[in-house]
KERODREN-617210 format. One record per residue (C-alpha): residue in three letters; x, y, z. Coordinates in steps of 0.5 Angstrom, whole numbers, plus 500, padded with zeros to 3 digits. Each point is the difference from the previous one (the first is absolute). Layout:
REM KERODREN-617210
AlaXYZ...
END
This chain:
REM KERODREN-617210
Unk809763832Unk495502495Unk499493499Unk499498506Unk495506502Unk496497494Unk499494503Unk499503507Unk494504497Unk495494498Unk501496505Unk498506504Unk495501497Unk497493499Unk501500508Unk496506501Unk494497495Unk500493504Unk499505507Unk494504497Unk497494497Unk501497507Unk496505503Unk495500496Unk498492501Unk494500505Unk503496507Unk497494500Unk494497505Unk502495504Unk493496502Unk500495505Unk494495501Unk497500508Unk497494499Unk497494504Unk501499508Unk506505503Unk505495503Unk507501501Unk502497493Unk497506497Unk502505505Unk507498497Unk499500492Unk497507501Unk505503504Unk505497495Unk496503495Unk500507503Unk508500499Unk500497493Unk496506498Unk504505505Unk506497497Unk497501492Unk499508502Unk492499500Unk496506501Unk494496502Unk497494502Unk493497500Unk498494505Unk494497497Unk496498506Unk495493501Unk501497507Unk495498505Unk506501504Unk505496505Unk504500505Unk502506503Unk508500500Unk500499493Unk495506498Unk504504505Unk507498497Unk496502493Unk498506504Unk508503502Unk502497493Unk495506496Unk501505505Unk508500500Unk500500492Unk501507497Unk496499495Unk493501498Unk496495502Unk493498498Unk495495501Unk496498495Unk493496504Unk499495495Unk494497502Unk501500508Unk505502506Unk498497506Unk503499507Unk508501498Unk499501494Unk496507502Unk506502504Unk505499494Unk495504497Unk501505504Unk507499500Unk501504493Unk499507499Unk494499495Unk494496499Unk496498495Unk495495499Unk496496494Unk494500500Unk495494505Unk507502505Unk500498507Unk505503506Unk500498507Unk498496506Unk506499502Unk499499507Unk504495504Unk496493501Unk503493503Unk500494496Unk499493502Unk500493498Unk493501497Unk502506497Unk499508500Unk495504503Unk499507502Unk496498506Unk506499504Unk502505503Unk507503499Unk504503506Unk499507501Unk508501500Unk501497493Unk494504497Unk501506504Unk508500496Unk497499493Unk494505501Unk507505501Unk504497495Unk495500494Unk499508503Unk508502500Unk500497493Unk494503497Unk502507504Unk506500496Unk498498492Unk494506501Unk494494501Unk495502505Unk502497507Unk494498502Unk498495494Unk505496501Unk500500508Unk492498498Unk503494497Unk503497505Unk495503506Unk493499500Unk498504505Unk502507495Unk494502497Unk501504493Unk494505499Unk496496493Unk506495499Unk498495506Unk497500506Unk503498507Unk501493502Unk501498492Unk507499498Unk502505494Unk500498493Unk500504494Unk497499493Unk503503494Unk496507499Unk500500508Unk507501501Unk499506494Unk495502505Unk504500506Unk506503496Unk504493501Unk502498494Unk501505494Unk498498494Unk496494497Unk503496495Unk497495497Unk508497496Unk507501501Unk500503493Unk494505504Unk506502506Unk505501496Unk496506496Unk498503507Unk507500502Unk503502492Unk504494500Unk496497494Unk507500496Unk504498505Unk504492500Unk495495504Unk505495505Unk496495503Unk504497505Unk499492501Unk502497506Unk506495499Unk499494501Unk504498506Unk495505503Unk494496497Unk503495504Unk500502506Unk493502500Unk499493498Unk505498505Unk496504506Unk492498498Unk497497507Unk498494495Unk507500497Unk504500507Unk495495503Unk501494494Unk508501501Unk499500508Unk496493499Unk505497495Unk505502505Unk497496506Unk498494494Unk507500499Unk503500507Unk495495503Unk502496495Unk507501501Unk499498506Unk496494500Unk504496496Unk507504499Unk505499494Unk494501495Unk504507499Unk495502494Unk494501506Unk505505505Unk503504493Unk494502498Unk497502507Unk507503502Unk499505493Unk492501501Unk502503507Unk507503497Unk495504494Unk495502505Unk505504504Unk503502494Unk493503497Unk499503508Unk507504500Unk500503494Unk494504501Unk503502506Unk495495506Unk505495502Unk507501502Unk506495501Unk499500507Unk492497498Unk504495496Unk505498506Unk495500504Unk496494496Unk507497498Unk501499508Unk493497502Unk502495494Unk506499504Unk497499506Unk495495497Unk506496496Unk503500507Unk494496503Unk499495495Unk506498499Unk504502507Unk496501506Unk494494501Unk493501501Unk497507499Unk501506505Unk502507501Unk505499494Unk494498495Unk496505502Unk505505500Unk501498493Unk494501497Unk498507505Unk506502495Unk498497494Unk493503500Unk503507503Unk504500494Unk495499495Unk496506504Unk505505500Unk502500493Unk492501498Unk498506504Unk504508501Unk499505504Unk499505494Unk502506505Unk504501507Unk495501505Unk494496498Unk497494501Unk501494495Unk494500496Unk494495502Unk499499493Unk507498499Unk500495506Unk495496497Unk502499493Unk506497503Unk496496505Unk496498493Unk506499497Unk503495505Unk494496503Unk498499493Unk506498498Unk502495506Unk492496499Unk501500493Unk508497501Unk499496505Unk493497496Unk504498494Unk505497504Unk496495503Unk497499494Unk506499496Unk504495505Unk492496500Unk498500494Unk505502494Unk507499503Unk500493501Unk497498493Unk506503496Unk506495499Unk505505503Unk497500506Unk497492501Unk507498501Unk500506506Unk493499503Unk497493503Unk493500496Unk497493505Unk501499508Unk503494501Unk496498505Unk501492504Unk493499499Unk501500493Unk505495499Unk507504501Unk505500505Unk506502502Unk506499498Unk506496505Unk498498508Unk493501502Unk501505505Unk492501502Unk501496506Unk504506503Unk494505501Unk500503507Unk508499501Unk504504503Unk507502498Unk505505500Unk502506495Unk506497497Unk501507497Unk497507500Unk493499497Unk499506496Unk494497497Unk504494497Unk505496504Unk502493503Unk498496506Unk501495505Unk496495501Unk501493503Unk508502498Unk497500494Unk503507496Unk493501495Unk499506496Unk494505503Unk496506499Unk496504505Unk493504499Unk504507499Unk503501506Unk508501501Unk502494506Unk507500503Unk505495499Unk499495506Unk492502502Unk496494501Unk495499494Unk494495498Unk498497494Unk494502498Unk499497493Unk504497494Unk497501493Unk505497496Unk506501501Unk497506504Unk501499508Unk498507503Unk501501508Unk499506504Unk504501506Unk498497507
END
């Protein structure tokens, strides 16, 4: 017994001289960057971040803040993810927050600025294929939500309301901040002025004194690569190149099919630029099968159905459709799709489709036929009787203007009978039944073409 009290007694101790110097370590600090365009690639990172601290056991967490802004469901997803954490949320503007990046600003419980610091103009614009500009007006639906959603927030981390309602309207006028009819934008000594921001600093170092966490473990949180990816993935110059490589690739595929290597790498092009799109929460599998189908319907009329009709055009309806649904969101129950959305996705797809089909045709003109794979598929010359070639077996030239009958169902290509004579023919496109009255229009070759009488 004695023995094994003895050897109970320092254990004890030595647990509770771990636990008190467990207790006297600082917390650590986990800081996140906010940097560059705010899309839905960094809206994931930063929540994953948020529950990489909560799991640590931080005590507080410091956004470093420098945005222009960008989309508005991702700054709001960035906004739910900082308010629903119990943690001590601080926002370090270093140099500026502007648009979203204002109100994740606002999304934490403190703010502070370095200073040169700039926060707001976060009203709502549309954007075109020329760009953004704040002369386009915005819905007064979608203004009107945000004005209340930078208010809500700000009432409840104690930041004065009507700050962050100027940053969106610019019908609000604050008394020695700005006038009436000018969006709101706070400078650094401003937002001490108006109470917004609680303190200048000009370093991280700085903020942590003013918080008495200077001795405190710093964590700065990186993005994984897998997210950096993603961001990569979801770039509107990105997903234009995929999108134009698929079309490259599938035009090709078509045009002279069995080449494979063309229709892989269009087939991956598109399969990654739907990938990059679901993974940031815009595409479903339904946009996909939607795509997936309008490719179906396009195969079914090259290859099964002759001509071009409501097959054909309902293919590319569903292609296009497809692509369009997996670039825009509805970022929440209620409002309309965001015109700015609407038309990078049209930017996306028309650049795409004028570029894809430029580089084909200059491809099958130019390139393609000059490569030895290709030179055993593609006939570089016209061989034309005018110089000097002629077709093998029976000169059948004298049959133009022939009539006959369909020997079998012409769909485009099949046989006819002409002067009982059983010939192997093809029609301009059409489908014509088995026992129709056709003609002879010309024979080019081996070529005879009829159309139905």
């Amino acid at each position: 017994m004695r023995k094994i009290i003895s050897l109970l007694i320092p254990c004890l101790l030595f647990f509770l001289i771990v636990c008190v110097y467990a207790q006297q370590q600082p917390a650590a600090v986990y800081v996140i960057p906010v940097k560059g365009t705010i899309d839905l690639g960094l809206a994931s990172y930063i929540d994953r971040a948020i529950h990489e601290a909560e799991a640590a056991g931080c005590s507080t967490v410091i956004f470093e803040i420098d945005t222009l802004g960008g989309r508005v469901d991702a700054a709001l997803k960035i906004k739910d993810a900082v308010m629903d954490s119990n943690m001590n949320t601080v926002a370090f503007i270093n140099k500026r927050a502007i648009s979203a990046g204002a109100l994740i600003s606002i999304a934490c419980k403190n703010i502070y600025m370095a200073p040169g610091g700039t926060v707001g103009a976060a009203k709502p614009v549309q954007c075109g294929i020329g760009g953004c500009s704040t002369e386009q007006p915005t819905d007064e639906k979608t203004v009107s939500f945000l004005r209340k959603e930078f208010k809500s927030t700000a009432e409840k981390n104690g930041h004065p309301p009507v700050i962050a309602e100027a940053f969106v309207d610019q019908d609000l006028e604050i008394e020695g901040l700005n006038q009436k009819g000018k969006l709101l934008t706070l400078t650094t000594e401003e937002a001490l002025t108006g109470k917004f921001a609680r303190a200048q600093c000009s370093s991280l170092d700085e903020l942590l004194k003013q918080l008495n966490l200077q001795t405190s473990t710093i964590v700065r949180v990186k993005p994984l690569w897998s997210e950096n990816l993603v961001r990569f993935l979801t770039n509107p110059v990105v997903s234009s190149l995929l999108l134009t490589i698929g079309i490259i690739g599938i035009a090709i595929e078509l045009k002279a099919p069995g080449i494979s290597l063309p229709g892989i790498l269009g087939t991956l092009s598109i399969l990654i630029f739907f990938f990059g799109q679901y993974l940031v929460g815009l595409a479903h599998w339904i946009d996909l099968a939607i795509f997936a189908a309008g490719i179906g319907l396009l195969l079914l009329e090259i290859c099964v159905i002759p001509g071009f009709g409501i097959t054909g055009i309902s293919g590319i309806v569903l292609v296009f459709a497809g692509i369009f649904l997996a670039l825009v969101k509805r970022p929440l129950p209620g409002l309309p799709i965001p015109e700015h959305d609407i038309w990078n996705a049209l930017y996306i797809i028309g650049s795409s489709l004028v570029v894809g089909t430029t580089l084909t045709a200059v491809l099958f003109r130019y390139v393609l036929p000059r490569t030895e794979f290709m030179s055993g598929i593609i006939l570089k010359h016209d061989e034309k009787s005018a110089t000097g070639y002629v077709s093998s077996g029976a000169d059948l030239c004298h049959l133009v203007g022939t009539d006959g009958t369909a020997g079998s169902q012409l769909r485009p290509a099949g046989k006819g009978i002409f002067n009982d004579m059983l010939l192997d023919v093809v029609t301009e496109g059409g489908l014509i039944e088995k026992g129709a009255r056709i003609r002879i229009l010309k024979i080019e070759g081996s070529r005879i073409v009829v159309k139905e009488i």
